[in-house]
C-alpha positions as CSV (number, residue, x, y, z in Angstrom):
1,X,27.6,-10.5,-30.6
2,X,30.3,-9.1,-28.4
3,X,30.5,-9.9,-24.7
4,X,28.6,-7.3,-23.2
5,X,25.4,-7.8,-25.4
6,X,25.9,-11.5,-25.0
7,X,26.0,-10.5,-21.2
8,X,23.1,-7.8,-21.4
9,X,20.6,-10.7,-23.3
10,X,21.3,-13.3,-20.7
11,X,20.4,-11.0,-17.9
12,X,17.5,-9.8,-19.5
13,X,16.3,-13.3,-20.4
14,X,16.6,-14.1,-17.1
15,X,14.9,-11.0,-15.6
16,X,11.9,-12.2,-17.7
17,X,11.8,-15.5,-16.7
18,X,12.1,-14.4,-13.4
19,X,9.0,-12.2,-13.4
20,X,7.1,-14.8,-15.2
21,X,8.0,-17.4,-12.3
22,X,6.7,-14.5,-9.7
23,X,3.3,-14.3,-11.6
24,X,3.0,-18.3,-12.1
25,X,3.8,-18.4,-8.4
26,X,1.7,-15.1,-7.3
27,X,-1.8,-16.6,-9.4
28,X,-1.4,-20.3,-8.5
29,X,-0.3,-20.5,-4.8
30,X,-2.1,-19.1,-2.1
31,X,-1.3,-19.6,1.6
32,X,-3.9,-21.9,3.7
33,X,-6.7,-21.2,4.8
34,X,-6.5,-17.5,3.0
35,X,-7.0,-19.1,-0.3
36,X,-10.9,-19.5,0.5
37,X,-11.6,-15.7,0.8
38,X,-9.0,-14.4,-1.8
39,X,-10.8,-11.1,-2.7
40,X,-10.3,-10.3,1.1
41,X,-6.8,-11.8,1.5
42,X,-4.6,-11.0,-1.9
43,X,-6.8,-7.8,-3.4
44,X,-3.8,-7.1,-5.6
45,X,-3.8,-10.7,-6.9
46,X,-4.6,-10.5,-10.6
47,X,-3.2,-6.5,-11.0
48,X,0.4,-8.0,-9.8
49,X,-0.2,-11.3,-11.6
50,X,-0.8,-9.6,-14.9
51,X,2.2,-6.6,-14.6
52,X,4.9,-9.4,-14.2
53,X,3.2,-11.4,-16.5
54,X,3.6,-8.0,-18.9
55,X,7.3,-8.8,-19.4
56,X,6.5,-11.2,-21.7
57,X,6.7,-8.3,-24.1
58,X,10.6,-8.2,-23.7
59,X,11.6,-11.7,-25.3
60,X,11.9,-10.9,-28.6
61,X,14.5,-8.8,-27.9
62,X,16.8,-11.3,-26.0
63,X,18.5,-12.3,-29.3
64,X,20.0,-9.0,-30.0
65,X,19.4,-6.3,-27.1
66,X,21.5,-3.8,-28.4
67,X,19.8,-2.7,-31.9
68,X,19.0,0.3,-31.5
69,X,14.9,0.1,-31.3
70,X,15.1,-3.0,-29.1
71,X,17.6,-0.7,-27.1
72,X,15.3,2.0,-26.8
73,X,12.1,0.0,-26.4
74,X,13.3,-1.8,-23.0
75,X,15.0,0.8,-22.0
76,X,11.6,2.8,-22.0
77,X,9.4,-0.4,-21.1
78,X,11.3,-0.7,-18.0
79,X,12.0,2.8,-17.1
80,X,8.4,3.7,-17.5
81,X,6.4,0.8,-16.6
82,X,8.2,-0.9,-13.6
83,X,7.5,2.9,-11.7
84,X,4.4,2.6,-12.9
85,X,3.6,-1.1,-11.8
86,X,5.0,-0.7,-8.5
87,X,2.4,2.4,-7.8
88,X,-0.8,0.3,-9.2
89,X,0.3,-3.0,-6.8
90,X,0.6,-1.0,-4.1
91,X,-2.2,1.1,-4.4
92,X,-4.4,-2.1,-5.3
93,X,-3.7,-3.5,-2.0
94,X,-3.3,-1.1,0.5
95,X,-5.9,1.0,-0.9
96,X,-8.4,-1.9,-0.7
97,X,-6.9,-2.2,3.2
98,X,-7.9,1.1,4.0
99,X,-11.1,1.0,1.5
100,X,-10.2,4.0,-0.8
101,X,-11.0,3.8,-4.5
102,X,-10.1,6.8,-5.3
103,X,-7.0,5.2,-7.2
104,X,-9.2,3.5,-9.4
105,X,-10.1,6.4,-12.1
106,X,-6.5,8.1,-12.1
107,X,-4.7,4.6,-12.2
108,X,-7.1,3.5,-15.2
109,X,-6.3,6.8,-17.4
110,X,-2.5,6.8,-16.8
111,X,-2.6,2.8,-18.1
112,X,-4.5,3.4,-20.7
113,X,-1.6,6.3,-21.8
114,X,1.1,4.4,-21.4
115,X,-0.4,1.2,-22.6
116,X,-1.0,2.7,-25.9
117,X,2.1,4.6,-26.1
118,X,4.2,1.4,-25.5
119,X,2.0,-0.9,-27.5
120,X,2.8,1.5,-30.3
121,X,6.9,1.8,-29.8
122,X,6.9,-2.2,-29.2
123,X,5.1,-2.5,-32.8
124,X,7.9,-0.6,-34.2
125,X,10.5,-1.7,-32.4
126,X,9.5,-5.4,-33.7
127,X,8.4,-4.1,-37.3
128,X,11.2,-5.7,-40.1
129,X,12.7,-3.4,-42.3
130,X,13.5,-0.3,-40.4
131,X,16.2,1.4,-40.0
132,X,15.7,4.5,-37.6
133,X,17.7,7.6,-37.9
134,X,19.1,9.8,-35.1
135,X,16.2,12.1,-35.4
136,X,13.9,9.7,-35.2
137,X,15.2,8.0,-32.2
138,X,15.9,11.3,-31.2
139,X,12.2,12.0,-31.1
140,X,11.1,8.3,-29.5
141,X,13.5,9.8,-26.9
142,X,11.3,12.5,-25.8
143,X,8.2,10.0,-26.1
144,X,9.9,8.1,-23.2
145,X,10.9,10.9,-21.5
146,X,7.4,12.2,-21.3
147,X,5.7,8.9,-20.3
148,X,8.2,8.4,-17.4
149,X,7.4,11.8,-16.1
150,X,4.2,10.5,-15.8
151,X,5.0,7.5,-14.5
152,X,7.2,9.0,-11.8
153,X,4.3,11.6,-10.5
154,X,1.8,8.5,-10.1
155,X,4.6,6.9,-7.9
156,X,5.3,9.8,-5.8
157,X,1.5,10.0,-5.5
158,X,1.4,6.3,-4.3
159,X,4.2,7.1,-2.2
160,X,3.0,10.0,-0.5
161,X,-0.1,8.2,-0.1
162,X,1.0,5.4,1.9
163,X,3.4,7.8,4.1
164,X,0.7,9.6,5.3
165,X,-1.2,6.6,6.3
166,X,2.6,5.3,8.3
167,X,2.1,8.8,9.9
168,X,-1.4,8.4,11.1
169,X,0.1,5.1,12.7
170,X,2.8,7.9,14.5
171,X,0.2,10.4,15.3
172,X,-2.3,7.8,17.0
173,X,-4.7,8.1,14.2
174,X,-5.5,4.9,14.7
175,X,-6.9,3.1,18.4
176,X,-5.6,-0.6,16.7
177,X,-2.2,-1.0,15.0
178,X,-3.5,-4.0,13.4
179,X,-5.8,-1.4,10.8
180,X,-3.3,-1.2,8.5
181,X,0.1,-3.2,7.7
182,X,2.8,-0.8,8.5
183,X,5.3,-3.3,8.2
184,X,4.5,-4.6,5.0
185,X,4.3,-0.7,3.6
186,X,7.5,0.0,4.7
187,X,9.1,-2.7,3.3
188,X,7.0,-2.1,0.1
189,X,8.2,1.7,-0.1
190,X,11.6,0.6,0.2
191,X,11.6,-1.5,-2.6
192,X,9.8,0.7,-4.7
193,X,12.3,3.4,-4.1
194,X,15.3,1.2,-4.5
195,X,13.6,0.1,-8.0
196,X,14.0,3.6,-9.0
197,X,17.7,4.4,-7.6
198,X,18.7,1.2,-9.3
199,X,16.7,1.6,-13.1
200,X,17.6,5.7,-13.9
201,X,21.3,5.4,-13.8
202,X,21.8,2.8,-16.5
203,X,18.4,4.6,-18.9
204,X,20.5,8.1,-17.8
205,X,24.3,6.9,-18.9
206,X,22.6,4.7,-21.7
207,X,24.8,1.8,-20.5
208,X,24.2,-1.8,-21.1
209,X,26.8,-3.1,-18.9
210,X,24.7,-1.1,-16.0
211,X,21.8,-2.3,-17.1
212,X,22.6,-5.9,-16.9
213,X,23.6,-4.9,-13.0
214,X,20.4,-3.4,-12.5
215,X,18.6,-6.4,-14.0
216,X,20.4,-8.8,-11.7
217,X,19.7,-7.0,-8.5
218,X,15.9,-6.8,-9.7
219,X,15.9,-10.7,-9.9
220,X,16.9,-10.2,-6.3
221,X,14.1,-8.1,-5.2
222,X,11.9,-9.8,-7.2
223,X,12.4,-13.2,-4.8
224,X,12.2,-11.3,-1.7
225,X,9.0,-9.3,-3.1
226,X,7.6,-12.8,-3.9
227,X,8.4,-14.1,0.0
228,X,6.6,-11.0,1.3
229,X,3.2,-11.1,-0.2
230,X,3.0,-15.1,-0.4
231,X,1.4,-14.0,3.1
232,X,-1.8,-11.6,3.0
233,X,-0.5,-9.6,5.9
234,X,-4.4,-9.2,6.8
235,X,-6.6,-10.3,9.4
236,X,-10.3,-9.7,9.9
237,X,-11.4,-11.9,13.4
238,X,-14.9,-12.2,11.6
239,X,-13.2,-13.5,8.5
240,X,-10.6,-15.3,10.2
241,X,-13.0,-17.3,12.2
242,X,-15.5,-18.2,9.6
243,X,-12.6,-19.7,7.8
244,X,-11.4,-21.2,10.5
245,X,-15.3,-22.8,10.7
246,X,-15.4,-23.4,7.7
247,X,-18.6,-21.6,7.4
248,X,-19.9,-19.4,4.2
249,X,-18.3,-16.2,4.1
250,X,-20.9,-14.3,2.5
251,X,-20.6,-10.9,0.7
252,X,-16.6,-9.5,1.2
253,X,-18.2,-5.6,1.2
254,X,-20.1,-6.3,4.4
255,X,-17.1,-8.2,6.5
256,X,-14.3,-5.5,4.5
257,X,-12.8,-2.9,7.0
258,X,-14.5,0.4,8.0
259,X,-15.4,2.5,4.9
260,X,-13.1,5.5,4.1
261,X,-15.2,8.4,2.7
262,X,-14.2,8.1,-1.3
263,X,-12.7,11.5,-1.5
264,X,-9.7,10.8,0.6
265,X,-8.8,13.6,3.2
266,X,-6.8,11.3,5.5
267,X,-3.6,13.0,4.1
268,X,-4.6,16.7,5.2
269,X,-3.9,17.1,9.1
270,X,-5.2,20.0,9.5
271,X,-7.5,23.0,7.2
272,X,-6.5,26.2,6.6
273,X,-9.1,27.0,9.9
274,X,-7.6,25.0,11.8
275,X,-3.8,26.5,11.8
276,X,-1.4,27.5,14.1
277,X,-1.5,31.3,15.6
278,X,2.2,32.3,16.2
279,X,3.1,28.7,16.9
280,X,0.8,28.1,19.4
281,X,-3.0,26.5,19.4
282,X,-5.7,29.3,20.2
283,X,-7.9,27.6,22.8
284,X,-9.2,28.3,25.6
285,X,-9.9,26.7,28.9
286,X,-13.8,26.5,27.7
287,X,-13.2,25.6,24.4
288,X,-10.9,22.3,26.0
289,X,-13.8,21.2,28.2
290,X,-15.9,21.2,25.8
291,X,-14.3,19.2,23.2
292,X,-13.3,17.0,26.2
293,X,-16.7,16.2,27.2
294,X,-17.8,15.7,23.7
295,X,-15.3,12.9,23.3
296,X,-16.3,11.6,26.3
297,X,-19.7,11.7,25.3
298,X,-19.4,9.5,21.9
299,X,-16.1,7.1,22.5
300,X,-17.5,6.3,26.5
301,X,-21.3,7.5,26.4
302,X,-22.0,5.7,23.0
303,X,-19.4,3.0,23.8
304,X,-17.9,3.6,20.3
305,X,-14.3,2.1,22.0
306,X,-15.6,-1.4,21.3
307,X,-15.4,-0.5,17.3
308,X,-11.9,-2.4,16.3
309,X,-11.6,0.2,13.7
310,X,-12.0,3.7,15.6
311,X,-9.7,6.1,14.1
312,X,-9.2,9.9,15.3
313,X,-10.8,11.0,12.2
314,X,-13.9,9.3,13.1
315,X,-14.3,10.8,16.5
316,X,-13.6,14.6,15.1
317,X,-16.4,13.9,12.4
318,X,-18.9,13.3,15.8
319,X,-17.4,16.6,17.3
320,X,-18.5,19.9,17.0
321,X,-14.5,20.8,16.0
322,X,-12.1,19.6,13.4
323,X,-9.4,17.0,13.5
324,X,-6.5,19.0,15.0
325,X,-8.5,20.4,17.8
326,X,-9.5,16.8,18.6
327,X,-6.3,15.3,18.5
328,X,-4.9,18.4,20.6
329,X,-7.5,17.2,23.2
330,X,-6.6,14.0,23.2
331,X,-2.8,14.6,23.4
332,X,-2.8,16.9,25.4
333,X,-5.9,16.3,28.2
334,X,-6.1,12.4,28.0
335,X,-3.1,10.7,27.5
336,X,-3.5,10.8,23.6
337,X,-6.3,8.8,21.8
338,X,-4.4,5.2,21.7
339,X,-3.7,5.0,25.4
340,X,-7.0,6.7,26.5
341,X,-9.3,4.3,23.9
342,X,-7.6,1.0,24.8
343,X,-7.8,2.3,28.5
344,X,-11.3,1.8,28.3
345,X,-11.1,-1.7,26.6
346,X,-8.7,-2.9,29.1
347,X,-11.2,-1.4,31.5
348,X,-14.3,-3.4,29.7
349,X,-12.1,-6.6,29.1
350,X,-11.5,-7.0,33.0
351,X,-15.5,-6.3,33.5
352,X,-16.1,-9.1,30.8
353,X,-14.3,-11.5,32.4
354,X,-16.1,-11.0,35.9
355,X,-19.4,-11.3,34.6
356,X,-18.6,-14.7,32.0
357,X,-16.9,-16.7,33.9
358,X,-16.3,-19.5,30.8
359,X,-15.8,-16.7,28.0
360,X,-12.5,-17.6,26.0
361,X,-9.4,-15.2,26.0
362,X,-10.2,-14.5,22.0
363,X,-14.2,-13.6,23.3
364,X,-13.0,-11.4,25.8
365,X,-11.1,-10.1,22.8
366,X,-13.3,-9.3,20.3
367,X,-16.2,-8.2,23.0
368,X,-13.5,-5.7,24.1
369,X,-13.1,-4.1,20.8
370,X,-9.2,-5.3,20.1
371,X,-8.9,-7.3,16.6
372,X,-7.4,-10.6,18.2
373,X,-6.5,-12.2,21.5
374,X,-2.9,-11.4,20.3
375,X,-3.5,-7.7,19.9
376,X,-5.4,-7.5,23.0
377,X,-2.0,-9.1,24.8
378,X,0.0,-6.9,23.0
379,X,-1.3,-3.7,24.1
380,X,-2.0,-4.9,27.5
381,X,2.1,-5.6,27.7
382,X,2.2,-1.7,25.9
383,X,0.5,0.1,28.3
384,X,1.6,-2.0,31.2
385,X,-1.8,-3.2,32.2
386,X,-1.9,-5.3,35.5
């Protein structure tokens, strides 16, 4: 064994071990009090559990990484399934955030591919005896090449997927900034696309010395990934306070966020009705008021500014036009939908606080329609409320 395999296996052993530490640590610890509602807190728990745990798969091939099928067959594993892994994890937990499934039946097809296709290379990679041929490998070459295409779409779906959500955040979709962790997503599309950057050029230059650079900076991510989601980055102030009370939580679908419809359409801003004429919006005076008033009618009439959860979307599904006329209303007429929504429960937290003289700060809160004391402080600092 010359000094680069010897090299190559040590990193590689210790890339495993490393990812099995991260799924001991991710199954067995959970952060207090989180750990007695852990469907709520850690959705992703057992799906990121079980795809470190996966790596497993790799150790017989620490004693000598560079025969050629043990070669190709981690080459492939991690080319193809780290992509992979890094979509289903993410989409496991902030789809569960945002309640969209629609991940679910996609995700399961695509594992089921690539699960047999690798269970089948890692059965001949370990199989005694053979001695592959350039056209064979030549051929197991185009397998891999195939199943990380695949790989790579899902990812790019997962990423645009979770970009589109950041953008609501940018476009006020949302009336709380607490509905979904932007900071965690960030931070999780970052690493997802440095995973990529830092696997392709050693699978592309076939070089084990790059490789076993790329395997050490992964041990690094993998720590830091670990120190992120130790904490659930989630907070429900129905949840939070029963498990504070230590009183029974009762069915998670009930106390989960506001359902999504199923068939996502939170990434389409606007329909092919609803488009730009020569770069400008075609409405009218009328056709302002109107919407206006309609708004008016369901977020203050209806009082729907006390739901923690009101979103844009919601409000144009009340309306008698679509999404972009809405948010053209609200932008444009009232100061956009964040600042005129948590005007009113600024407005209703002051009336609150007249009329119950002994009513906690966190009462006030959650009577007000903000998530938290904290959140209601936050925006009241934001918007300069006096």
């Amino acid at each position: 064994m010359n000094s680069i395999e010897y090299f190559y296996g040590l990193t590689l052993f210790g890339f495993i071990v490393s990812c099995l530490f991260f799924a001991a640590i991710r199954w067995f610890h959970m952060c207090r009090p989180y750990h007695k509602n852990v469907k709520y807190y850690y959705p992703a728990r057992t799906t990121v559990t079980l795809c470190y745990l996966s790596f497993i798969v790799l150790l017989p091939f620490v004693i000598h990484p560079l025969e050629p099928r043990a070669w190709l067959f981690t080459k492939t594993f991690l080319l193809v399934m780290i992509p992979f892994y890094g979509a289903q994890m993410l989409f496991c937990y902030f789809g569960t955030v945002k309640s969209w499934y629609a991940w679910r039946k996609p995700g399961w097809v695509i594992q089921t591919v690539l699960a047999l296709a690798t269970a089948a290379l890692w059965g001949w990679a370990l199989w005694p005896g053979i001695t592959p041929d350039t056209d064979t490998l030549n051929k197991l070459v185009l397998v891999m090449i195939v199943c990380g295409v695949v790989s790579f779409i899902y990812v790019i779906w997962m990423l645009h997927w979770i970009y589109w959500q950041l953008k609501n955040l940018e476009l006020e979709s949302y009336s709380n900034p607490n509905d979904f962790p932007s900071r965690l997503a960030r931070q999780a599309l970052v690493l997802i696309v440095l995973s990529l950057i830092f696997f392709l050029p050693p699978v592309v230059a076939d070089s084990p010395l790059l490789m076993s650079i790329t395997l050490l900076l992964s041990m690094g991510i993998n720590v830091y990934l670990l120190i992120l989601i130790l904490h659930p980055h989630r907070h429900h102030p129905i949840i939070d306070e029963l498990i504070q009370k230590e009183e029974p939580i009762g069915s998670f679908e009930i106390l989960s966020d506001t359902k999504q419809p199923k068939d996502d359409a939170s990434c389409q801003e606007t329909s092919p009705s609803e488009e730009k004429l020569d770069g400008a919006y075609p409405f009218s005076d009328e056709t302002v008021g109107f919407i206006k008033k309609e708004i008016q009618k369901f977020v203050e009439g209806e009082h729907q500014y006390l739901n923690q959860h009101l979103t844009v979307k919601e409000v144009a599904e009340h309306c008698s036009y679509g999404r972009t006329y809405v948010s053209f209303v609200f932008k444009n007429e009232m100061g956009g939908f964040f600042n005129y929504v948590n005007k009113l429960r600024l407005q209703h937290a002051d009336s609150y606080r007249k009329e119950h003289h002994l009513a906690s700060q966190e009462e006030i809160a959650l009577e007000s329609g903000f998530s938290s004391r904290q959140s209601y402080y936050a925006i009241r600092r934001r918007m300069g409320w006096k």
